[in-house]
C-alpha positions in Angstrom: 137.5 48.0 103.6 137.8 50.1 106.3 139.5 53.1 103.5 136.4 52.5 101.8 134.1 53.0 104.3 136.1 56.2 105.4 135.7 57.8 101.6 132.1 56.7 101.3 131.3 58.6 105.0 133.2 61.9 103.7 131.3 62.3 100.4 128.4 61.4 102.4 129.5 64.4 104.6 130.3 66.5 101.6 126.9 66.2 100.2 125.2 66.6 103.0 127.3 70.3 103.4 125.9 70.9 99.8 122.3 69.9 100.4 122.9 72.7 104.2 124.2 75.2 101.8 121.7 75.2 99.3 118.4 75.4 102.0 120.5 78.2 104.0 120.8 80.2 100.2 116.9 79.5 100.0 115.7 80.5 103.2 118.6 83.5 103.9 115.9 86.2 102.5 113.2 84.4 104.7 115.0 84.6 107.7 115.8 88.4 107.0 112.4 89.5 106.5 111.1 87.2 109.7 114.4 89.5 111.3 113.2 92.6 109.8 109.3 92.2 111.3 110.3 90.9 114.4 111.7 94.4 115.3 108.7 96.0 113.4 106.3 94.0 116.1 108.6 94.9 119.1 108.3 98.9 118.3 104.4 98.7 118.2 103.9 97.6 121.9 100.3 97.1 123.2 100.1 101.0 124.8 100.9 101.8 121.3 98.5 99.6 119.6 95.7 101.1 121.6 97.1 104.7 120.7 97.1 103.9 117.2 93.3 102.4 117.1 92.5 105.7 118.8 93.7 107.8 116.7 92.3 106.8 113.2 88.8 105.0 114.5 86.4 107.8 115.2 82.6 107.3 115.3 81.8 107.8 111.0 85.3 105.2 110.6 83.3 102.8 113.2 80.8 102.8 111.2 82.0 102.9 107.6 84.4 99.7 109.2 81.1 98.1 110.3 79.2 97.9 106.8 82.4 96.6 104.8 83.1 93.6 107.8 79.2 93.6 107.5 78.8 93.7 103.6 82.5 93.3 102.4 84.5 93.5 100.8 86.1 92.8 104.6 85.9 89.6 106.4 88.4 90.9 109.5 91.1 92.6 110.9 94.1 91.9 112.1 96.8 93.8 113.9 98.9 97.4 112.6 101.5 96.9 110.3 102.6 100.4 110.4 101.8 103.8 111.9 102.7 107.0 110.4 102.1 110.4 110.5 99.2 110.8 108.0 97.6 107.1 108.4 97.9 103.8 109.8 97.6 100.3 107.9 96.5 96.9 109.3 96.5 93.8 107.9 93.1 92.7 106.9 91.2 89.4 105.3 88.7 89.7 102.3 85.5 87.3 101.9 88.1 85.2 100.3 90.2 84.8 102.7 92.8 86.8 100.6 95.0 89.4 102.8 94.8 92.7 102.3 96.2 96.0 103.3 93.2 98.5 104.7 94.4 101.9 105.0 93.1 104.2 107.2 94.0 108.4 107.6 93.7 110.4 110.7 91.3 113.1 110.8 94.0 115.8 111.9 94.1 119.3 111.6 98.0 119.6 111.7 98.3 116.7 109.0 95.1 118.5 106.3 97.2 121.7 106.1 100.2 120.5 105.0 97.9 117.7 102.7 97.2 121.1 100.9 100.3 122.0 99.6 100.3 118.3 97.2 96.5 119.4 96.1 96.4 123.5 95.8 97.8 123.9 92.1 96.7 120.0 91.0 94.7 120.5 87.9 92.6 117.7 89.2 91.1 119.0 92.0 89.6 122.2 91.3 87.6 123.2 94.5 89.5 122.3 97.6 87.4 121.7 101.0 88.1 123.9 103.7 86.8 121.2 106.5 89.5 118.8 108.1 87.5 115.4 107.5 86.9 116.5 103.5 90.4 117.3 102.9 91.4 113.9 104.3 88.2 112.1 102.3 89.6 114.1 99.2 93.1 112.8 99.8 92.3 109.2 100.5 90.6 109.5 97.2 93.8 111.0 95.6 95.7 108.1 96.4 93.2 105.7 95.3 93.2 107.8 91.7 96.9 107.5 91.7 97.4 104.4 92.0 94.8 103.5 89.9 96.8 105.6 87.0 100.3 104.2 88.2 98.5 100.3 88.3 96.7 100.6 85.4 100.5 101.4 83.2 102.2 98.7 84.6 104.2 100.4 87.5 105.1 98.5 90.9 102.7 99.1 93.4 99.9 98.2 95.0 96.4 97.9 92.9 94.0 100.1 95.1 90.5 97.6 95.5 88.0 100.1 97.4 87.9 103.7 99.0 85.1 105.4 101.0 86.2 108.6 103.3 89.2 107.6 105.2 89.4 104.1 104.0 91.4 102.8 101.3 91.6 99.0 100.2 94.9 97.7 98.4 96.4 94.8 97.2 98.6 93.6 100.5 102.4 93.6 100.1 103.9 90.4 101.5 103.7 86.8 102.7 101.3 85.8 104.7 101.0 87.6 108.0 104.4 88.9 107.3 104.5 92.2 105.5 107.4 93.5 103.2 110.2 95.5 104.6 111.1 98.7 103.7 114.0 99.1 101.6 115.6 101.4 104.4 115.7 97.9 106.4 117.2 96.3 104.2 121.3 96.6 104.7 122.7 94.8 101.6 119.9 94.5 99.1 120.9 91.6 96.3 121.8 92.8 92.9 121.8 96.7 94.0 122.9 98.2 90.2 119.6 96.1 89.1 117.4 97.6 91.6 118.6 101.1 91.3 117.6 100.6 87.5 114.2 99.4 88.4 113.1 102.7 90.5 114.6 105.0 88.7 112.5 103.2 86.0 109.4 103.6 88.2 110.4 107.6 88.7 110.6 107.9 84.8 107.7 105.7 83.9 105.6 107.5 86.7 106.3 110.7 84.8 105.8 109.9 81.1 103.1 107.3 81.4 101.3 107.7 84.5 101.8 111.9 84.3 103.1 111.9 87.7 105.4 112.7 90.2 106.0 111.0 93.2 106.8 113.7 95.3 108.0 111.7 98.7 109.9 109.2 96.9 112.8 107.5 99.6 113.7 104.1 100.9 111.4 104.8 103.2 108.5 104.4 101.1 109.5 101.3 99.0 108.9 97.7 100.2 111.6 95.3 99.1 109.6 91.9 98.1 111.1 89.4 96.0 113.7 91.3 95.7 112.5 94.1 93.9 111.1 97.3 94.4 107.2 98.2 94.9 106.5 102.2 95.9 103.9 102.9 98.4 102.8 105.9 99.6 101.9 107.9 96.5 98.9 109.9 98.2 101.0 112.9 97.8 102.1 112.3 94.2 101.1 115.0 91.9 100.3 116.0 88.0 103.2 116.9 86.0 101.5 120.1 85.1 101.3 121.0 89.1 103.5 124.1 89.4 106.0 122.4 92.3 106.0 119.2 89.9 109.6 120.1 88.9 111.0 121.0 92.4 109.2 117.5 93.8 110.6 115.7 90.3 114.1 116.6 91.4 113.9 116.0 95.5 112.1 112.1 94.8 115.7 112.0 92.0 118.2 113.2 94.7 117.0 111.1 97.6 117.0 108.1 95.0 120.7 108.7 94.2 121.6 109.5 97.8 120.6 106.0 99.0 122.3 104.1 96.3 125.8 106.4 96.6 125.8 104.8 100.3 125.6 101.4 99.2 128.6 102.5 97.6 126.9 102.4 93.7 128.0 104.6 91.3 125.2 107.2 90.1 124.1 109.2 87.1 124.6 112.8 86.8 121.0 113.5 88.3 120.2 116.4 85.8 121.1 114.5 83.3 118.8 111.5 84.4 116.5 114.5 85.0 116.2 115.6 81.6 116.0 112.3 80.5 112.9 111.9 82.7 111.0 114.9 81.6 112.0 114.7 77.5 108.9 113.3 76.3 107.3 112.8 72.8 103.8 113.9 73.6 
């Protein structure tokens, strides 16, 4: 009896290790990106949080803020989720109640000028604005326009909602307050042949669908979310027909290849996958 009660206690036990097993497997990539934002919160500390409100929310963003918390499609704000260079985003509600990513661009001389180098040449934009606050209207606009073109074929990123000046609206990447990491946080992304596949998809598509080029393209600018890739930052992106399309084309491949050859994956020829990219029928 006492045998029996002794074998029915250890596949108790043994079950039990199987049932720990399988919620650890579930909640591993949970537990990673609650990792992954916990140091994202710890950089932004609350001198820095004031800094960054500061710098993007001048009087005509005050007020542009005002009427869509006022009139939507904003019910509120929450705190940053990132801070960069050329604009910050914060995590924001709609009338629904649905999150959403609200984009905002500094008004900065330093960042127009070198805004101009992604728009001078774009057959898009024929009359570039020589005041600071248009240039950053006009490329808040671009980004909205690209990703509208890269949405609307079926390409990974975020579906842009709303623009007005410095303000842009997009679908928010994430779960719940917690946004999606950047693929440069991740250190041992699952299934890493798969993913390579899947952006360098996204760089091909983006060129023969969508008519664009990245430009930027890095693990820096992709969030990792369910496991797979979804590009941000395509403000700078630009038409195929710009005359540094080619040189941008062939930076966005490189850094692509880079990051996966230190994962250890083995890589194309990248003018081979080049070629491949710009052979089209049309």
């Amino acid at each position: 009896m006492e045998k029996n009660n002794k074998a029915t206690s250890e596949e108790h036990d043994d079950i039990l290790d199987i049932e720990i097993d399988k919620e650890f497997d579930t909640n591993i990539d949970e537990i990673q990106k609650r990792k992954i934002d916990a140091k994202r919160i710890k950089k932004i500390d609350q001198s820095k949080k004031r800094a960054t409100i500061e710098s993007v929310f001048d009087e005509r963003t005050i007020f542009n803020l005002s009427k869509l918390l006022k009139n939507g499609p904003l019910e509120r704000v929450e705190g940053v989720i990132s801070a960069g260079k050329e604009a910050n985003i914060y995590l924001a509600y709609d009338l629904n109640g649905k999150e959403v990513a609200l984009k905002i661009y500094k008004i900065d001389s330093n960042t127009s000028k070198w805004m101009r180098n992604y728009i001078i040449g774009d057959p898009r934009f024929k009359k570039i604005p020589r005041n600071i606050s248009k240039v950053i209207f006009l490329w808040a606009s671009k980004e909205f326009k690209n990703l509208k073109r890269a949405y609307k074929v079926g390409l990974s990123v975020p579906n842009p909602i709303y623009v007005k000046d410095n303000i842009l609206i997009m679908d928010y990447i994430g779960f719940e307050s917690i946004p999606a990491p950047i693929l440069k946080d991740i250190k041992s992304p699952k299934e890493p042949i798969k993913l390579m596949k899947e952006i360098l998809g996204f760089i091909k598509q983006l060129y023969q669908k969508a008519k664009l080029v990245h430009g930027d393209l890095s693990e820096f600018n992709i969030l990792y979310h369910n496991q797979k890739p979804v590009i941000i930052d395509i403000s700078q992106a630009v038409s195929i027909h710009h005359p540094k399309s080619e040189v941008y084309l062939v930076r966005d491949i490189k850094n692509i290849f880079k990051y996966f050859e230190k994962l250890g994956i083995e890589t194309l020829d990248p003018k081979e996958f080049y070629y491949e990219v710009i052979k089209t029928d049309n």
